[in-house]
N, C-alpha and C positions, 0 to 999 in steps of 0.2 A: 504494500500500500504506500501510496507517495501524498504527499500533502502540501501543498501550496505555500510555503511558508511569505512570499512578497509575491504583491501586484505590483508592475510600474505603470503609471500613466503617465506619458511624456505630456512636459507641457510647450517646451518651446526648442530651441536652441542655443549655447551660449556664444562668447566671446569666440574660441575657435571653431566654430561649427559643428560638437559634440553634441550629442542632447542632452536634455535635462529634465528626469524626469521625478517622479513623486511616487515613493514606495510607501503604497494604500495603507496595506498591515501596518506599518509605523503610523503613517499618520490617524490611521482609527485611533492610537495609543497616546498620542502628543499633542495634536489640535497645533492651529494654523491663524497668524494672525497675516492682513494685509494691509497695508496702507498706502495712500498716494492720495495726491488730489485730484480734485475733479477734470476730468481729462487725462489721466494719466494712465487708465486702463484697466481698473481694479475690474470693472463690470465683465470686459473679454478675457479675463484673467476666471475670475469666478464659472464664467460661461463653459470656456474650456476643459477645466477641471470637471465641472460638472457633465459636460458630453463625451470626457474619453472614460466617465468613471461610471456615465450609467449602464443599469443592468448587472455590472460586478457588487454593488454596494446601493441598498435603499437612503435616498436622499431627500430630506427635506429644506427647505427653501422658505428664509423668512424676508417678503421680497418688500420692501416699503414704498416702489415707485412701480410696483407692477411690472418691470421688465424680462422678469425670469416667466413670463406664464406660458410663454412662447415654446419650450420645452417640453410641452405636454404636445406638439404638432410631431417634434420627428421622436420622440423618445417617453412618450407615453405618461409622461408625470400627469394627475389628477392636479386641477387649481381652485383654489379655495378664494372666492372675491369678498373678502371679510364683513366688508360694508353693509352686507344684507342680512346679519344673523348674529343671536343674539352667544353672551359669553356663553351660558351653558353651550351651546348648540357647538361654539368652538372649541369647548371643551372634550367634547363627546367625539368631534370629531378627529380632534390631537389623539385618542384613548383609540381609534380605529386605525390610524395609521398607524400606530408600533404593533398593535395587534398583526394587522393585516401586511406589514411591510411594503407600504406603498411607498413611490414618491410622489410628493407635492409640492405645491410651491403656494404658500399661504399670501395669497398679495393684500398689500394693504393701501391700496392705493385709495383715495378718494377720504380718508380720515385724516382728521386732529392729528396733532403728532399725541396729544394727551388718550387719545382712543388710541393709536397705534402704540402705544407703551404699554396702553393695558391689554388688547387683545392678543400682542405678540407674549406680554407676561402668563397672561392665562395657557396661549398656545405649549408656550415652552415647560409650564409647571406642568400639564396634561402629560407631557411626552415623561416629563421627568418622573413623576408616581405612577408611572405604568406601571403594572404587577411582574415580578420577576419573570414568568416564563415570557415576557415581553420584549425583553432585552437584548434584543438582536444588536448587531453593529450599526446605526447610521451614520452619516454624514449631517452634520445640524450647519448649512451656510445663513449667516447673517448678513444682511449688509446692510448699510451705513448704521453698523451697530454704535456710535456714539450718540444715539440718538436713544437707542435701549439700553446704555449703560454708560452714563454723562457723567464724566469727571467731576463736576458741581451743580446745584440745583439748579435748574431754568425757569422762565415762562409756565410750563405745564404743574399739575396738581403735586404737593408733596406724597398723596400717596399711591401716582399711577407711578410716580418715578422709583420711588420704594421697591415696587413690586415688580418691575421691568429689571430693572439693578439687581434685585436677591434672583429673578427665574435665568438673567446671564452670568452669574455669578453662578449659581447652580451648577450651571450646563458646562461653564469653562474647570470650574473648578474639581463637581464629585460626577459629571456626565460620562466621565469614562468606564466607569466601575458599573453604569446601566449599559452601556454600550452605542455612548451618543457621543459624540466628536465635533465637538465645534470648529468652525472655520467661521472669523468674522473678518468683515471689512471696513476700513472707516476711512475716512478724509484729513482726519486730523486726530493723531495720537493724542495731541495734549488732554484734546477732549474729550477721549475715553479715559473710563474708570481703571484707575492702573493695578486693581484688583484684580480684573478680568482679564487685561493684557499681561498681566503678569504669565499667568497660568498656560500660554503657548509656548510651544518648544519650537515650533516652526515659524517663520519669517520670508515676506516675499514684501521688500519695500518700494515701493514705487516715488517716483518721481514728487520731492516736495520744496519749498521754498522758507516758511520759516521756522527760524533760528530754532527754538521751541520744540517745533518737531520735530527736526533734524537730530535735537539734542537726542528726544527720546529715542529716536531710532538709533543711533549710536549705540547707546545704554543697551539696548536690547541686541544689537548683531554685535557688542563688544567689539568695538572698533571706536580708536580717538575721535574725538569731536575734529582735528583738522581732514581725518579720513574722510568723514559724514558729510565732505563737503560733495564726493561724487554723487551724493544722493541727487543734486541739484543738476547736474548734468545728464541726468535720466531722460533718454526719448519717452516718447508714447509708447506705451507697450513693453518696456524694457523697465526687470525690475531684477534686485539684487534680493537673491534667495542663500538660505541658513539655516540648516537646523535637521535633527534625525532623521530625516522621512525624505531632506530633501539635496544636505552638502556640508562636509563638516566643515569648510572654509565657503564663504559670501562669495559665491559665482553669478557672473551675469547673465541673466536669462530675457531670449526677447519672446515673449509667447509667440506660439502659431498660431492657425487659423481656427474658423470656428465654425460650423453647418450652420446655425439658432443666432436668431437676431433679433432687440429688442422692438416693442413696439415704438417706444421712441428712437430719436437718432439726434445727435449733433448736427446744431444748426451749420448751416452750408451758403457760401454766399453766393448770389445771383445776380445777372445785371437789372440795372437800372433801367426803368422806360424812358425812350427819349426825353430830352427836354423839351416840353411845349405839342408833346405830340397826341397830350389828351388835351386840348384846346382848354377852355375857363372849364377849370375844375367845380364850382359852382353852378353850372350856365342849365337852365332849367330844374332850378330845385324848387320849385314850389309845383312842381308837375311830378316829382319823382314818387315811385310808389311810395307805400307808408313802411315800415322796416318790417321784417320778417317776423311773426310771434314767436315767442320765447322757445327752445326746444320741448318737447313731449320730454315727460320724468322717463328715465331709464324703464328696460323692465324689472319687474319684480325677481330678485333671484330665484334660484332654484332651490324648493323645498329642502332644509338641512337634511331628510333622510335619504331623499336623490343622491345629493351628493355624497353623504356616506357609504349608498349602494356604488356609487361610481369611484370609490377610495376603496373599497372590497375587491370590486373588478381589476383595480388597477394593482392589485397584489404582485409584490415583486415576484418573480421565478425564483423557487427555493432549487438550492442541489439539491439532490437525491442526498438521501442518508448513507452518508461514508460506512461502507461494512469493515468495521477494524479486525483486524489479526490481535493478534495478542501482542505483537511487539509494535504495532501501529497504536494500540492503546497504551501500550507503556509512553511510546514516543509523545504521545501529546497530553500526559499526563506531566511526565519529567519536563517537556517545554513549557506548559501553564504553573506549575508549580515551582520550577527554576526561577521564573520570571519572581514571581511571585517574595521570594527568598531572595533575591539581588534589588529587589525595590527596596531605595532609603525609607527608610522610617515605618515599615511594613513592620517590623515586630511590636510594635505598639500598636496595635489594631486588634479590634476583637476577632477572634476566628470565623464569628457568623458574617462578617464584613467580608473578610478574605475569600470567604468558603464565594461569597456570590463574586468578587472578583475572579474567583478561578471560575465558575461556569460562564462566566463572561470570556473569557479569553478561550475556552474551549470552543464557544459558538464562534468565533471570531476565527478560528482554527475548519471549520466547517462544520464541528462535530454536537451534534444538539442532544444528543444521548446522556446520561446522567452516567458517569463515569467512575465516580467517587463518591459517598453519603460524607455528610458532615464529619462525624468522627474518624473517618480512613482518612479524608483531606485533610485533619487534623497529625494525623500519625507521619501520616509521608510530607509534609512541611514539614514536622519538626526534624527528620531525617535530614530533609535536605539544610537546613538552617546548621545543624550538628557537622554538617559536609560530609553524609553518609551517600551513599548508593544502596535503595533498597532490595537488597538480593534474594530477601527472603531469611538470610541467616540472623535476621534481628528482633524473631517474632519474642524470644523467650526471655530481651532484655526489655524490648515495650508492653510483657504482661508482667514484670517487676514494678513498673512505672503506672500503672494502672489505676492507682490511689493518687496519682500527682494531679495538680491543678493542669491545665492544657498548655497555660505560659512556660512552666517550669521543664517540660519535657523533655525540652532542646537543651537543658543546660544539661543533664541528666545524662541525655545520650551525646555530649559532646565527652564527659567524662567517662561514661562509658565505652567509645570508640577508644580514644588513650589509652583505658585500662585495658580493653582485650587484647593489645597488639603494645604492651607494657611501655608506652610512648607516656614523656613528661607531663605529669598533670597540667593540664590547660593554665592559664594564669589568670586571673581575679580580670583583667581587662579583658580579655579574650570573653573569657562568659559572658561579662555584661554587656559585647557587642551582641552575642546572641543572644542574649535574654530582651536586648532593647531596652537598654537603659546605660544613665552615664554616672549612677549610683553605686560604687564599689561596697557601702552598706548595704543595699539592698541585696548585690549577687551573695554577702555572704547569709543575710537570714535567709535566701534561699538555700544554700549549701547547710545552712543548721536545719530546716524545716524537714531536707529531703534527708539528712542522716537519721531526723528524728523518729521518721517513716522506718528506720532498719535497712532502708534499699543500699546505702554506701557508708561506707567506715573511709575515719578522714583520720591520717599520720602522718604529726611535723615531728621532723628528725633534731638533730639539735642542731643542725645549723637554721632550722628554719624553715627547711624546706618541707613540701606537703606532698603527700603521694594520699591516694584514693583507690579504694578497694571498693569491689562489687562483690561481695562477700557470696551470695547466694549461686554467682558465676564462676566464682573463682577467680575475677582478674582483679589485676591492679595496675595500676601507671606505677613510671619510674617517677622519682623524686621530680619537683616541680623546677623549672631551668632557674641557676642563677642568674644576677644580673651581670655575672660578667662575660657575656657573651657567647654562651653556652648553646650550640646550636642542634636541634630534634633531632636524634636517630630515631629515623624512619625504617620500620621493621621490614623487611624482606616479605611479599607478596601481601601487602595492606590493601586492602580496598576502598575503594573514595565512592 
């Protein structure tokens, strides 16, 4: 069995005629910010992405000038015209698309910007409290997200701004761990909330002018303020990209072309009509008809349940359900839970958290099958966190440990790995990297808690040093390393 591990969607070309593309699986994982000013290409930037990536990934679209609806002509997205339906109704319909894995593109054209704050907040909190079996991968694009998530108060209500701010803040921030992937765009960094721009790891800056922004975007691709000055020499279309999913050094990239086009367009200049060649511009106006009556009101939208049935229809195409082998399920366990163990600051998390991040990244893998129950994903993190390989020769030291809290386990079997294979007891830092803490108190009331359990017997020699026994095993670590530079023998056929 083989597994997909990256998508690329090329987006453009760079500086020497290379491509340059966008590896999907990462960006599901790291979220994507853009910026540039008006003109400078953010929209055929977003566009692009959007049509080399449908079909591989359900994407939703929060469009605020209505230009993305156009997508639904060659690539099937459902469009949602906000203006006519009330929040519940947008609600219910955000709670069908994760359901149903459609793509959409919710435009919000014709509102307040104080209605577009709030119907985009509703939208987005909908997507975010979906029910777990819900959480498939999306693509969540915003654009001119400074507008849903403003650096300081404006004009609009204090509490549609509230609510717009916490549903982008959401998505950029704990969206990944449901399976939703922000990618925003904005016009001017200053003026998004740098909460929310914080929280991308991906970067595609576009062409800007003031000092201010430029600053920020510096800040963000790590590059000096005199560097930040090429920002300002950005053609149209041409933007400097950053970041895991897309360059691990700031390459120049000019997007390609695009099938989808918006309904609007940049104005275009035309000529002039002769001079004098429409005679007296006034010359018969009191003969002229009377001016046209006001236009006829729109029609009436279409019933929210229509459109819900048309967000059903428009259900992404699922793969088939990957038939794993048995070493095709080891493999995308050890990849989800690997991950999982080299994510900073993951050992402070409760396991119920983790447990849904790992069936997050399994779907993300193709595989939607339940893999693991809570407690097994419990066992085999703390394996890997100990830096074990579970081979199966470890069942008899994890039913030792069976009385231990969940947190403690890994320190347990870090001491334990040592002691079978008579390697130097771990050292007071070492555990408390894997325990997930920066407390050298703390690792040791856990080292008294778990002796007091009878599971290990603790021995300082007289110089100090500590060696650890698993009494019921039979093993023990060698005496714990001094500090003078004393380096691990490493037993002859150890397994990691």
């Amino acid at each position: 069995m083989s597994i997909a591990m990256s998508v690329m969607v090329e987006m453009g070309v760079g500086d020497g005629g290379a491509g340059v593309a966008v590896d999907l699986e990462e960006l599901l994982a790291t979220r994507l910010l853009v910026q540039g000013n008006s003109g400078s290409g953010k929209s055929h930037l977003l566009r692009r992405l959007l049509e080399k990536s449908a079909g591989l990934v359900q994407q939703i679209v929060i469009d605020p000038e209505g230009d993305f609806v156009s997508l639904g002509d060659s690539f099937g997205h459902a469009a949602i015209e906000a203006s006519g339906y009330s929040m519940d109704e947008i609600a219910r319909m955000a709670a069908r698309v994760r359901e149903h894995r459609a793509s959409v593109v919710l435009s919000l054209e014709g509102l307040e910007t104080d209605a577009q704050m709030r119907c985009a907040a509703v939208f987005l909190s909908a997507l975010f409290d979906a029910p777990r079996e819900h959480w498939y991968p999306a693509l969540v694009v915003v654009d001119e997200a400074q507008v849903f998530a403003p650096a300081v108060a404006g004009e609009v209500s204090d509490d549609a701004r509230k609510a717009s701010l916490s549903a982008m803040t959401n998505l950029m921030c704990r969206g990944r761990k449901r399976g939703l992937a922000g990618i925003i765009a904005t016009q001017r960094l200053a003026k998004l909330a740098k909460n929310v721009a914080a929280e991308a790891s991906n970067f595609l800056m576009g062409r800007t002018f003031l000092d201010i922004d430029m600053a920020r975007a510096a800040d963000l691709l790590g590059m000096e303020r005199r560097q930040a000055e090429q920002i300002r020499d950005l053609e149209r279309g041409q933007f400097l990209a950053l970041g895991p999913a897309l360059s691990r050094r700031p390459v120049n990239v000019r997007i390609g072309p695009v099938e989808t086009s918006a309904r609007s367009s940049s104005p275009k200049l035309m000529p002039l009509p002769m001079a004098g060649g429409g005679g007296d511009l006034f010359a018969g106006l009191d003969q002229a008809p009377p001016p046209a009556p006001p236009p006829r009101p729109e029609p009436k939208p279409a019933p929210a349940q229509e459109v819900i049935r048309a967000i059903e229809a428009a259900e992404a195409p699922r793969n088939a359900e990957v038939e794993l082998d048995e070493e095709g399920r080891a493999r995308v366990i050890a990849l989800a839970i690997g991950g999982i163990a080299d994510e900073p600051g993951a050992a402070g998390q409760p396991l119920a958290a983790l447990y849904q991040d790992f069936q997050v990244r399994c779907r993300m893998m193709g595989v939607r099958t339940l893999l693991l129950d809570q407690g097994g994903f419990g066992r085999r993190l703390a394996l890997a966190r100990a830096g074990i390989a579970d081979d199966g020769s470890w069942d008899a030291a994890l039913g030792l440990a069976a009385v231990l809290h969940e947190d403690m386990l890994p320190v347990f079997l870090a001491l334990a790995n040592a002691a079978r294979y008579a390697e130097p007891c771990p050292a007071e830092e070492e555990l408390a990297r894997i325990y997930g803490t920066s407390s050298l108190g703390r690792v040791r009331r856990v080292l008294s808690y778990i002796e007091e359990q009878g599971i290990i017997a603790t021995r300082v020699d007289l110089t100090g040093r500590r060696s650890v026994s698993v009494p019921a095993l039979g093993w023990t670590t060698a005496p714990a390393l001094q500090e003078s530079g004393e380096k691990p023998r490493h037993a002859a056929g150890r397994r990691r």
